[in-house]
N, CA, C and O atoms as a Tripos MOL2 file, in Angstrom:
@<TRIPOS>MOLECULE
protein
  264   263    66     0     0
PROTEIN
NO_CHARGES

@<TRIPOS>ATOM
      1 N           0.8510   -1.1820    0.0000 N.3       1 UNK1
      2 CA          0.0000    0.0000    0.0000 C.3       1 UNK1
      3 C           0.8870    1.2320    0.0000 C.2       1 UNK1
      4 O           1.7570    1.2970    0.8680 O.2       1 UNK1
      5 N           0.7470    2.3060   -0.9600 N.am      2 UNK2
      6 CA          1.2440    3.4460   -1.0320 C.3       2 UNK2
      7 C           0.7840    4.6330    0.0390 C.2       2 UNK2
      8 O          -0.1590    5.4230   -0.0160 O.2       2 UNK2
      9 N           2.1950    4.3760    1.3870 N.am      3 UNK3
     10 CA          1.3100    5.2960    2.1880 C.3       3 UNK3
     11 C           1.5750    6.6060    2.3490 C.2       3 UNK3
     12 O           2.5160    7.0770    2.9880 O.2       3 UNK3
     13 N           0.6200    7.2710    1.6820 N.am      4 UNK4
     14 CA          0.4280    8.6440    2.1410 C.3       4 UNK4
     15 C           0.0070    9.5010    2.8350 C.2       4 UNK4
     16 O          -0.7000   10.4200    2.4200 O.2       4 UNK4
     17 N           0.5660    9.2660    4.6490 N.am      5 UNK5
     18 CA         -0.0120    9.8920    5.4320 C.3       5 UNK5
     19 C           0.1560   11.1180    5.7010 C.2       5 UNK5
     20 O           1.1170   11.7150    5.2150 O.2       5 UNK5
     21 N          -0.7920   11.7800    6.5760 N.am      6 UNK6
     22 CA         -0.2830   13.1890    7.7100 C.3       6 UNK6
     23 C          -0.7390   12.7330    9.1940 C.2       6 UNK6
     24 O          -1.3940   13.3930   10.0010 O.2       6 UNK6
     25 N          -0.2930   11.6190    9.3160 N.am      7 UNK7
     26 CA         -0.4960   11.1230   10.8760 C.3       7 UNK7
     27 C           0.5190   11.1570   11.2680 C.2       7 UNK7
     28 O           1.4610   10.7080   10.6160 O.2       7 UNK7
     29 N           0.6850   11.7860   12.6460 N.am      8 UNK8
     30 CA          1.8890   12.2800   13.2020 C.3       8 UNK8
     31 C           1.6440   11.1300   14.2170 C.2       8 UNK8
     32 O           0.6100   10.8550   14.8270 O.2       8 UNK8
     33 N           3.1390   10.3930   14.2450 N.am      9 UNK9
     34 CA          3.0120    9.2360   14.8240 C.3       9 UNK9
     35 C           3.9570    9.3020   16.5300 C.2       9 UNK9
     36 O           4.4860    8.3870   17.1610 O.2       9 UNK9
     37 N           3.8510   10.6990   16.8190 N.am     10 UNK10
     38 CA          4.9760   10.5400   18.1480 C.3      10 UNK10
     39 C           4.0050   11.4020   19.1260 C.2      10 UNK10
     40 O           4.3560   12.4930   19.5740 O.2      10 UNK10
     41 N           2.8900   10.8690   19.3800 N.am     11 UNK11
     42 CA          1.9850   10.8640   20.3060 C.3      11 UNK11
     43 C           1.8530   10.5630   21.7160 C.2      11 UNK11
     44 O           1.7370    9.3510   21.8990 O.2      11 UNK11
     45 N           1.8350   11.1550   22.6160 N.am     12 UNK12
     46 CA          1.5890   10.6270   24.3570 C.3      12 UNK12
     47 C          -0.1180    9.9620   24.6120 C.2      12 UNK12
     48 O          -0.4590    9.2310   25.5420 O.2      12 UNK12
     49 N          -1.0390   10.5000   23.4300 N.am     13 UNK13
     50 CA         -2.0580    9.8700   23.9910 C.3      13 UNK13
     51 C          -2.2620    8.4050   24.0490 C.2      13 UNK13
     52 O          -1.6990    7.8570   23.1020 O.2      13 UNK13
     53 N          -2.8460    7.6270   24.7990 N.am     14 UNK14
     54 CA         -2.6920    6.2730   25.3820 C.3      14 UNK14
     55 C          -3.9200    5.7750   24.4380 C.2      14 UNK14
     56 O          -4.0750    4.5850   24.7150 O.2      14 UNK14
     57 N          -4.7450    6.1140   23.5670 N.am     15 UNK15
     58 CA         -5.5070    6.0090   22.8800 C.3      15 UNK15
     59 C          -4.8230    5.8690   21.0140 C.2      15 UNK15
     60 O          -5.4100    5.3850   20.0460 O.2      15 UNK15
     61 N          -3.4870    6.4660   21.0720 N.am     16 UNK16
     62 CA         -2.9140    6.9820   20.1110 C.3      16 UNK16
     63 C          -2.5480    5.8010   18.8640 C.2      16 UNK16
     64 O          -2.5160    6.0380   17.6560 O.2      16 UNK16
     65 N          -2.1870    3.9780   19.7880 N.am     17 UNK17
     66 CA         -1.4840    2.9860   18.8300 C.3      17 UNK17
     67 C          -3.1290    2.6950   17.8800 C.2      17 UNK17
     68 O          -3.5090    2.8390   16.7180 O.2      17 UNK17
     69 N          -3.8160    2.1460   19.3840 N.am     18 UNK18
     70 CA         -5.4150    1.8070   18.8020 C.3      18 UNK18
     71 C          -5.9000    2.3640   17.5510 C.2      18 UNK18
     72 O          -6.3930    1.7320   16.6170 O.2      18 UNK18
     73 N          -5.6890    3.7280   17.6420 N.am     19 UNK19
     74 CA         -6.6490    4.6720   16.9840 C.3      19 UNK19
     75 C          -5.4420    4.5800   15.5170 C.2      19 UNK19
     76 O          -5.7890    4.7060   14.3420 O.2      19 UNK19
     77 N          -4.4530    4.4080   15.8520 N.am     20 UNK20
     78 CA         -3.5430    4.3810   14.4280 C.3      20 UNK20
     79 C          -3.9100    2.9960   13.7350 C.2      20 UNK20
     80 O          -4.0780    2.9070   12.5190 O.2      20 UNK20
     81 N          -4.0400    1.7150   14.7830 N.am     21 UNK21
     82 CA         -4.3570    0.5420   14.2290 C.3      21 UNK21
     83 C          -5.4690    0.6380   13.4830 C.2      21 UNK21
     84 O          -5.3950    0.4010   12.2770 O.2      21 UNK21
     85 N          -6.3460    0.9010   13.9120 N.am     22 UNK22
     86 CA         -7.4890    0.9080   13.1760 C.3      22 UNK22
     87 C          -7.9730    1.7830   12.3280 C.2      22 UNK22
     88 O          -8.9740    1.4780   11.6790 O.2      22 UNK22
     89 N          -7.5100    2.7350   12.2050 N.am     23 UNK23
     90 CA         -7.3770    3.6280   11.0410 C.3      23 UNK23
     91 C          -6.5320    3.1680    9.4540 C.2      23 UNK23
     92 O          -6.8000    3.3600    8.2680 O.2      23 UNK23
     93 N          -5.3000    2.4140   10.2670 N.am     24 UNK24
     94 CA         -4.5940    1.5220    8.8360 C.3      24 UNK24
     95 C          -5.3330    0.4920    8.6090 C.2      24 UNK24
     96 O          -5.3010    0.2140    7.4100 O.2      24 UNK24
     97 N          -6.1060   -0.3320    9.3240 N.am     25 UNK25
     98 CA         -6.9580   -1.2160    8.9140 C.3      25 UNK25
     99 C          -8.0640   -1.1270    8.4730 C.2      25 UNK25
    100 O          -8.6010   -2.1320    8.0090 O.2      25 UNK25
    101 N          -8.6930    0.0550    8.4900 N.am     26 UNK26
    102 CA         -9.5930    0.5700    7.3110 C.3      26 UNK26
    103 C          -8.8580    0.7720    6.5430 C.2      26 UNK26
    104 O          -9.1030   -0.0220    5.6340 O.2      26 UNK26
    105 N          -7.8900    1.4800    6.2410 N.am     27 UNK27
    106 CA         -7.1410    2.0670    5.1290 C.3      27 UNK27
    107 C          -6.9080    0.8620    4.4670 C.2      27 UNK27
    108 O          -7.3630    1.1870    3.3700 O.2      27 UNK27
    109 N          -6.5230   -0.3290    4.3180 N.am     28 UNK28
    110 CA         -6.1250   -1.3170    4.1880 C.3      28 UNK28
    111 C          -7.3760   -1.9260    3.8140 C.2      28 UNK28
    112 O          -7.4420   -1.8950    2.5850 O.2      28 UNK28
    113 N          -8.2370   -2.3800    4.2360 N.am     29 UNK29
    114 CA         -9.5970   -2.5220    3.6600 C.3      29 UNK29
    115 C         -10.2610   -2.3430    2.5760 C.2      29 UNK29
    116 O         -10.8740   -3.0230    1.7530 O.2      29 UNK29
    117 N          -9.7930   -0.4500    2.9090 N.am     30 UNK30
    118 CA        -10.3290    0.0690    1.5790 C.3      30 UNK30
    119 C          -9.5160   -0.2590   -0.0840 C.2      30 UNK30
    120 O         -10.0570   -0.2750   -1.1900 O.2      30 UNK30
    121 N          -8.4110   -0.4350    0.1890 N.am     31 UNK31
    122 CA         -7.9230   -0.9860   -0.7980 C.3      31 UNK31
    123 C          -7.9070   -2.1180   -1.2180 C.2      31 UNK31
    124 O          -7.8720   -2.2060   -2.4460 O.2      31 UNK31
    125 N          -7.9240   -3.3790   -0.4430 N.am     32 UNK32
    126 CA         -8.1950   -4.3930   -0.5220 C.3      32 UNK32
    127 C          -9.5880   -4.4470   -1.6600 C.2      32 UNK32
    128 O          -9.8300   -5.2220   -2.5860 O.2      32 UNK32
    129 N         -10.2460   -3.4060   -1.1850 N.am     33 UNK33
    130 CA        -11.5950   -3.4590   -2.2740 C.3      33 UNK33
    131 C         -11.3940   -2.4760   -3.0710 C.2      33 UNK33
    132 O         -12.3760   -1.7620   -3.2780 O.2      33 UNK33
    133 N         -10.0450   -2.1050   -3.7920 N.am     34 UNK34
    134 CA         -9.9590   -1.2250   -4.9490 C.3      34 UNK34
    135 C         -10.3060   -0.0170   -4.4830 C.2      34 UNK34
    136 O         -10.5710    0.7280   -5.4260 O.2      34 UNK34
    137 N         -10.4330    0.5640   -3.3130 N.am     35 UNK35
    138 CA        -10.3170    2.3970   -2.9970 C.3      35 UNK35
    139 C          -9.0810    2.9700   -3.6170 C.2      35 UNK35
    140 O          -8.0500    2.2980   -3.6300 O.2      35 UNK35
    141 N          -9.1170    3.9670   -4.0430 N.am     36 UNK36
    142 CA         -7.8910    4.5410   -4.4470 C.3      36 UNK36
    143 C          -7.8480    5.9000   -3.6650 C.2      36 UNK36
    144 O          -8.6850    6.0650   -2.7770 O.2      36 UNK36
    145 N          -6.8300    6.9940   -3.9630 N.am     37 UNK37
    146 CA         -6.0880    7.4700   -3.5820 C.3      37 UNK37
    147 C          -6.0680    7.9110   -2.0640 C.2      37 UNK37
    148 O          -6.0550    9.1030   -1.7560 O.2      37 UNK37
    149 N          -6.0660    6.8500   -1.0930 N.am     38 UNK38
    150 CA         -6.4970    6.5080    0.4760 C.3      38 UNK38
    151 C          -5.4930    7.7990    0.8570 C.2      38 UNK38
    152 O          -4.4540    8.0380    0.2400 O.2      38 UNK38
    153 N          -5.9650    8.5360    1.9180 N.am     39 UNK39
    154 CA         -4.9660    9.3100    2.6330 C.3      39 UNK39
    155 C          -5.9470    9.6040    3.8150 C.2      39 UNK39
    156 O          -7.1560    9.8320    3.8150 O.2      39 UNK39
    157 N          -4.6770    9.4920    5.2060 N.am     40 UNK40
    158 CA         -5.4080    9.2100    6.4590 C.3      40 UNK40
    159 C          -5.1000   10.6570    6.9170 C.2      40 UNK40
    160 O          -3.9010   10.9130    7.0370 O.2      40 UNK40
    161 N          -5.7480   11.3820    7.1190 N.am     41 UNK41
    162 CA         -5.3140   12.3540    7.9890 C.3      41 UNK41
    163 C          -5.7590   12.9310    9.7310 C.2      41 UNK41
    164 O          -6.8990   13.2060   10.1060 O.2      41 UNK41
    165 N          -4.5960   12.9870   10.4970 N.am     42 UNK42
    166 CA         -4.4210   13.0210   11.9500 C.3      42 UNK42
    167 C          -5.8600   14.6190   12.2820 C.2      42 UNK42
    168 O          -5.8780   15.6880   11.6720 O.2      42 UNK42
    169 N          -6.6090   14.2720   13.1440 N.am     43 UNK43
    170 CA         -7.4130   15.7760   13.4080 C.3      43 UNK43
    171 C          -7.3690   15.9320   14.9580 C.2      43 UNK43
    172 O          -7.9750   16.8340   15.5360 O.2      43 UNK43
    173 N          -6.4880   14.8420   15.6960 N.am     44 UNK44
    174 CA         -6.1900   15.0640   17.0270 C.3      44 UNK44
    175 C          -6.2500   16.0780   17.6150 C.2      44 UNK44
    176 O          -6.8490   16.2290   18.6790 O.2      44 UNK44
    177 N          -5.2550   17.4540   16.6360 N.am     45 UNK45
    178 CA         -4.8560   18.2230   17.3900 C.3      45 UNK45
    179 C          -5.6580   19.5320   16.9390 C.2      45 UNK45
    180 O          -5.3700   20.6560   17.3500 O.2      45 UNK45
    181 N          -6.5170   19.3020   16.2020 N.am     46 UNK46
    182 CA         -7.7840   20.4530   15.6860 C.3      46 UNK46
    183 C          -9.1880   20.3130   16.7310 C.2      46 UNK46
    184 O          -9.6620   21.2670   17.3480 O.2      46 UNK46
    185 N          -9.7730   18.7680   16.7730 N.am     47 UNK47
    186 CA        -10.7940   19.1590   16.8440 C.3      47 UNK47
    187 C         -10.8640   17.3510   18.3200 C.2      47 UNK47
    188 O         -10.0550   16.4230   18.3340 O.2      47 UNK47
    189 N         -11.9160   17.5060   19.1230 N.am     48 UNK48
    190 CA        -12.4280   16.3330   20.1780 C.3      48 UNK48
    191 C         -13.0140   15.4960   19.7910 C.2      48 UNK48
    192 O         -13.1200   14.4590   20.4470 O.2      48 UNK48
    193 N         -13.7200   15.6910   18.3360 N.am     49 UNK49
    194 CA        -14.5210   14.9950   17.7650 C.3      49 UNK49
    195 C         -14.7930   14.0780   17.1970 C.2      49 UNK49
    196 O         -15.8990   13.5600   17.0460 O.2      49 UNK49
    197 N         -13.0990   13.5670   16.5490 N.am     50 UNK50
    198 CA        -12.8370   12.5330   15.9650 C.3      50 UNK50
    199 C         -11.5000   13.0270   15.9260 C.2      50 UNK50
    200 O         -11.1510   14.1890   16.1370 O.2      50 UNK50
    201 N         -10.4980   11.6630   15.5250 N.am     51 UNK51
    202 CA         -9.5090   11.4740   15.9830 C.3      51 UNK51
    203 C          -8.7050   11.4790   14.6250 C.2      51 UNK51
    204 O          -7.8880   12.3920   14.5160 O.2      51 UNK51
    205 N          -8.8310   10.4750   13.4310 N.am     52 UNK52
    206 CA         -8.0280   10.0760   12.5410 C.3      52 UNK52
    207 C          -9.5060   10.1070   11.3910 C.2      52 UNK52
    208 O         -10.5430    9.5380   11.7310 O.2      52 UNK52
    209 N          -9.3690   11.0080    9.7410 N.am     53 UNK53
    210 CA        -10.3770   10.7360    8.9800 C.3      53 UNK53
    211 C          -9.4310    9.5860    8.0510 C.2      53 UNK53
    212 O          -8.2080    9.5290    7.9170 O.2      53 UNK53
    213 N         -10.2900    8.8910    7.5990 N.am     54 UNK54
    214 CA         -9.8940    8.3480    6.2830 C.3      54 UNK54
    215 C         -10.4370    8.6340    5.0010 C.2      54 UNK54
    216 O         -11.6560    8.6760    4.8380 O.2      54 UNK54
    217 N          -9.6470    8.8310    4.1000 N.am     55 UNK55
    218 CA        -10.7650    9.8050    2.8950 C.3      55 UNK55
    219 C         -10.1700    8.1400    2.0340 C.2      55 UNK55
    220 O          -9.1500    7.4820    2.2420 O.2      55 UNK55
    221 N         -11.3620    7.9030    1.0230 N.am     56 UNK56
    222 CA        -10.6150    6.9380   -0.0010 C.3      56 UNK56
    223 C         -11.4110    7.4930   -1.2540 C.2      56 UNK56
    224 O         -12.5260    7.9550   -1.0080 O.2      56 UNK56
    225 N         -10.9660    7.5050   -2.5890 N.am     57 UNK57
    226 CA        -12.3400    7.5410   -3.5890 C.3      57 UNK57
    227 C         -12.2760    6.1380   -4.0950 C.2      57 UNK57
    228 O         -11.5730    5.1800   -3.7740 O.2      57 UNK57
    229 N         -13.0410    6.2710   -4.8130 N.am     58 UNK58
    230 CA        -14.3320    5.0400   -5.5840 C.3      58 UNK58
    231 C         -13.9540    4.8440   -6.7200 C.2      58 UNK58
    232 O         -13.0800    5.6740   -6.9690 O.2      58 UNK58
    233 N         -14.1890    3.9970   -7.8130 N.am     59 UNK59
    234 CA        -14.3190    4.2860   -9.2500 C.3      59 UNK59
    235 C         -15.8690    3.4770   -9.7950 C.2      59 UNK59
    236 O         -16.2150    3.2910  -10.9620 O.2      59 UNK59
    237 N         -16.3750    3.2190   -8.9410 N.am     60 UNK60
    238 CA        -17.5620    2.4680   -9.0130 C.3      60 UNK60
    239 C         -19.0440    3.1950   -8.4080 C.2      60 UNK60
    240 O         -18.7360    4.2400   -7.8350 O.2      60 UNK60
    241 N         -20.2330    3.0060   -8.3740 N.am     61 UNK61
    242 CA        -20.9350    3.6650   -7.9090 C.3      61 UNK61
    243 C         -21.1310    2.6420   -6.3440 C.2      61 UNK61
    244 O         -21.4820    3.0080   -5.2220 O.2      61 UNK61
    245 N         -20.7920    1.4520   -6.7850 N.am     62 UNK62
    246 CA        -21.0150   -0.1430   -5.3040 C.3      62 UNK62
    247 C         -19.9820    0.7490   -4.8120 C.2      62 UNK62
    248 O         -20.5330    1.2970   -3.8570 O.2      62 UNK62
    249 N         -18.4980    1.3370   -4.9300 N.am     63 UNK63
    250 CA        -17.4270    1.4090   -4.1130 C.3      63 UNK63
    251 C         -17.9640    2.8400   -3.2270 C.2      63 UNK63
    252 O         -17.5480    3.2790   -2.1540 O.2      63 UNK63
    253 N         -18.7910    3.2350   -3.9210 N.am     64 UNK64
    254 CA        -18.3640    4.8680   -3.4250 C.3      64 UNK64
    255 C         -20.1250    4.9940   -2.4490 C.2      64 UNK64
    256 O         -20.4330    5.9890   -1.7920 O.2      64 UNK64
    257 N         -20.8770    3.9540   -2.5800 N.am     65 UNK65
    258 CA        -22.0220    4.0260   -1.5670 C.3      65 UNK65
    259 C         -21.1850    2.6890   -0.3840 C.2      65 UNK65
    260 O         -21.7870    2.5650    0.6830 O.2      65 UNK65
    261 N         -20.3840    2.1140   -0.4960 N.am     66 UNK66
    262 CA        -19.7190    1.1470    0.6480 C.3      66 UNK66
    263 C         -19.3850    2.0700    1.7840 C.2      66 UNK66
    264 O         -18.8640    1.6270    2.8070 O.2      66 UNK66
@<TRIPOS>BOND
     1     1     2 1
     2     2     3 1
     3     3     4 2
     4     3     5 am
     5     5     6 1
     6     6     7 1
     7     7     8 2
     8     7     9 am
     9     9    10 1
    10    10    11 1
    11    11    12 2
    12    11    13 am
    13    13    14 1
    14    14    15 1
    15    15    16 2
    16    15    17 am
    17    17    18 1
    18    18    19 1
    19    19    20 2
    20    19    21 am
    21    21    22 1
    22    22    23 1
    23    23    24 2
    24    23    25 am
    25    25    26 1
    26    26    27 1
    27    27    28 2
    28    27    29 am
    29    29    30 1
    30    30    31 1
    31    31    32 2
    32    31    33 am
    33    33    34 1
    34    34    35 1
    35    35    36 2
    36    35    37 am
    37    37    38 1
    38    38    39 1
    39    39    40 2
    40    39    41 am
    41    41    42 1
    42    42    43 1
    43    43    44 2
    44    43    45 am
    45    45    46 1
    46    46    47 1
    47    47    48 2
    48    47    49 am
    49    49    50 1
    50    50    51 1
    51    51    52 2
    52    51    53 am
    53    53    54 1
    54    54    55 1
    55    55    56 2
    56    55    57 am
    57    57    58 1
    58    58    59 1
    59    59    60 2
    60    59    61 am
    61    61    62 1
    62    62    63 1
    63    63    64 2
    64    63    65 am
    65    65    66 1
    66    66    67 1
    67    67    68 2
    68    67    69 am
    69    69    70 1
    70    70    71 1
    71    71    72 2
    72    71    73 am
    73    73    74 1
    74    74    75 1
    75    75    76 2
    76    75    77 am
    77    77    78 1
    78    78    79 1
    79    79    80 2
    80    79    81 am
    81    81    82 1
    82    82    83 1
    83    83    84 2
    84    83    85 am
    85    85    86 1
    86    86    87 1
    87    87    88 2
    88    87    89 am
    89    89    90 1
    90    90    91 1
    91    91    92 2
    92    91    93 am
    93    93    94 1
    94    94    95 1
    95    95    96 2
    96    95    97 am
    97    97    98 1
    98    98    99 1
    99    99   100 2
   100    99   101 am
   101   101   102 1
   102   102   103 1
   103   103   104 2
   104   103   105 am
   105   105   106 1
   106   106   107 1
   107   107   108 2
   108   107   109 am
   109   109   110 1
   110   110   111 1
   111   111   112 2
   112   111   113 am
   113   113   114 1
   114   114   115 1
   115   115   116 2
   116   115   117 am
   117   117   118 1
   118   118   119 1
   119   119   120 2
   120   119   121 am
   121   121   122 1
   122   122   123 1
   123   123   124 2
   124   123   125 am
   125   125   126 1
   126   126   127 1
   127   127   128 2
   128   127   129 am
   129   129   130 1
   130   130   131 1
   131   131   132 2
   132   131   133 am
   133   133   134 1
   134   134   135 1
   135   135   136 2
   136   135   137 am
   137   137   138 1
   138   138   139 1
   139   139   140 2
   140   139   141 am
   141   141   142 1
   142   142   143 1
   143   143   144 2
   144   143   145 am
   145   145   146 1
   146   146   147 1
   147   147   148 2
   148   147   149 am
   149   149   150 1
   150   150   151 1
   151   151   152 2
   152   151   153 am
   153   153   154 1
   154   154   155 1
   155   155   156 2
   156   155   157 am
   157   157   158 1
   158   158   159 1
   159   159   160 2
   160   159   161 am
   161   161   162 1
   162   162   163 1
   163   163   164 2
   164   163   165 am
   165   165   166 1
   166   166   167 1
   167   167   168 2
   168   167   169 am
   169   169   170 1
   170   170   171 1
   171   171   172 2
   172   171   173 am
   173   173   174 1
   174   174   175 1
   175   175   176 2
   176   175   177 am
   177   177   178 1
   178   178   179 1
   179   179   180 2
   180   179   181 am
   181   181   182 1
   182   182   183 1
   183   183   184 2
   184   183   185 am
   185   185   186 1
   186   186   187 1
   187   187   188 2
   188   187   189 am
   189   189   190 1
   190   190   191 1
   191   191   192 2
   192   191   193 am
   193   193   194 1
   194   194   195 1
   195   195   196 2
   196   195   197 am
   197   197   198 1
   198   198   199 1
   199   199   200 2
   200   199   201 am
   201   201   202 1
   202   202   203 1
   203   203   204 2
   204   203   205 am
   205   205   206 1
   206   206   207 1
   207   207   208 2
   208   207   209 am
   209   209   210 1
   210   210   211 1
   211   211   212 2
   212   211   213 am
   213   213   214 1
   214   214   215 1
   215   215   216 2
   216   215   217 am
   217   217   218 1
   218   218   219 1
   219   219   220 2
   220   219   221 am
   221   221   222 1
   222   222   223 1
   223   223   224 2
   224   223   225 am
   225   225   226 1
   226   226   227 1
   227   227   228 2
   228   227   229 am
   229   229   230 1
   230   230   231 1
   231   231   232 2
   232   231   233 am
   233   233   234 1
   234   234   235 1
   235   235   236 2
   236   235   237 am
   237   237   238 1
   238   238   239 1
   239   239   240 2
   240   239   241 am
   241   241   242 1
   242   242   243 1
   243   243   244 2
   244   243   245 am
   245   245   246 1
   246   246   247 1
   247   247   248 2
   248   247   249 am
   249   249   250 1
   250   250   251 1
   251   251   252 2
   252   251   253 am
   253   253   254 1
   254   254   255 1
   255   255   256 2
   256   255   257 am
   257   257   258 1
   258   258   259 1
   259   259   260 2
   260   259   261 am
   261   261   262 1
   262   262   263 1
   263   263   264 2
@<TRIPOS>SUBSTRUCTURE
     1 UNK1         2 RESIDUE 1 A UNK
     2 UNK2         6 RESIDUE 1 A UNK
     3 UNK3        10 RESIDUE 1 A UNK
     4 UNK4        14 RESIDUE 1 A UNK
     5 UNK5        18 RESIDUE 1 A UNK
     6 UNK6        22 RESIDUE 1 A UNK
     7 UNK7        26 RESIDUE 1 A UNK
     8 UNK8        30 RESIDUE 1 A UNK
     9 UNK9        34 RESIDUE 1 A UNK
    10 UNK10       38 RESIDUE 1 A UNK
    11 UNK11       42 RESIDUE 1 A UNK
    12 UNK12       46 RESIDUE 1 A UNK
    13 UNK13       50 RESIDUE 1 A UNK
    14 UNK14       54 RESIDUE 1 A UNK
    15 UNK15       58 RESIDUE 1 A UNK
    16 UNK16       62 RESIDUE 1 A UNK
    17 UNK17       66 RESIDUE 1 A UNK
    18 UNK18       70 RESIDUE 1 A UNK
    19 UNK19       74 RESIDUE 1 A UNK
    20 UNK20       78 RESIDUE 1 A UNK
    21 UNK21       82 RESIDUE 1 A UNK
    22 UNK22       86 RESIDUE 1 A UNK
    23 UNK23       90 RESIDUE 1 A UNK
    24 UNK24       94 RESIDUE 1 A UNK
    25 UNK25       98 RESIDUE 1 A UNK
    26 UNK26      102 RESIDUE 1 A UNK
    27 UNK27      106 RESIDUE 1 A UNK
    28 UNK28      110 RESIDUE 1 A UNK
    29 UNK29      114 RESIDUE 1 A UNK
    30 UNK30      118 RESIDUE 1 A UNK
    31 UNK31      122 RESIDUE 1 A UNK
    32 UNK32      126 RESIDUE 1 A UNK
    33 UNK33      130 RESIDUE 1 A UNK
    34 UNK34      134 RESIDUE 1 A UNK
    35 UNK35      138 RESIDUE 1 A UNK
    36 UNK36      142 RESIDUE 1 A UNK
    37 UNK37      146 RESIDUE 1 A UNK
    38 UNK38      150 RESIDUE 1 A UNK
    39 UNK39      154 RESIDUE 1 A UNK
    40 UNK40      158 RESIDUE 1 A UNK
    41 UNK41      162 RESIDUE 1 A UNK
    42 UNK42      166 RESIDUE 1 A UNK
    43 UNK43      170 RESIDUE 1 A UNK
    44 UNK44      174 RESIDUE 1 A UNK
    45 UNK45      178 RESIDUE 1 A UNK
    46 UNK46      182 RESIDUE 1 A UNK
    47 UNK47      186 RESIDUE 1 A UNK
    48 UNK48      190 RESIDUE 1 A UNK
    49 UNK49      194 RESIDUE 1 A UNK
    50 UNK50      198 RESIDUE 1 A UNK
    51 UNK51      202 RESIDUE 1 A UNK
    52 UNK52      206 RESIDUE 1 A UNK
    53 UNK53      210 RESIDUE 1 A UNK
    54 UNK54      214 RESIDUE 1 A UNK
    55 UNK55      218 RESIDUE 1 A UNK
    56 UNK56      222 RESIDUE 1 A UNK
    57 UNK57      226 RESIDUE 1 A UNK
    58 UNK58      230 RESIDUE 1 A UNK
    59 UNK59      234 RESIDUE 1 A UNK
    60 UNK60      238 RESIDUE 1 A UNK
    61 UNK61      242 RESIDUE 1 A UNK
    62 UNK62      246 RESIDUE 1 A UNK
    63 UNK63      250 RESIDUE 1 A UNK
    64 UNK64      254 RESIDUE 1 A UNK
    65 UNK65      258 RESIDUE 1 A UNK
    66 UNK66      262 RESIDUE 1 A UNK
């Protein structure tokens, strides 16, 4: 997988491996089912609300309602 992150990986929060694991394992997912240009980006330090987005696009109309 071609990774193109902005996840800043030198974190103190104790929430920080989890939330990276499972963010690459969607990411990973999504490609697995042909998502393309996956990029994870960190919102830790913007917003409480959520932690890590994953953006992927589609080339299908099945990929892009999944």
């Amino acid at each position: 997988m071609k990774q193109q992150t902005a996840v800043s990986e030198n974190r103190s929060d104790k929430r920080s491996p989890d939330v990276l694991q499972r963010a690459f394992l969607a990411a990973r997912t999504a490609e697995d089912n042909r998502g393309a240009d996956i990029v994870l980006l960190d919102m830790r330090e913007l917003t409480s609300m959520f932690d890590i987005f994953v953006i992927v696009s589609g080339t299908s109309r099945r990929q892009l309602h999944a």
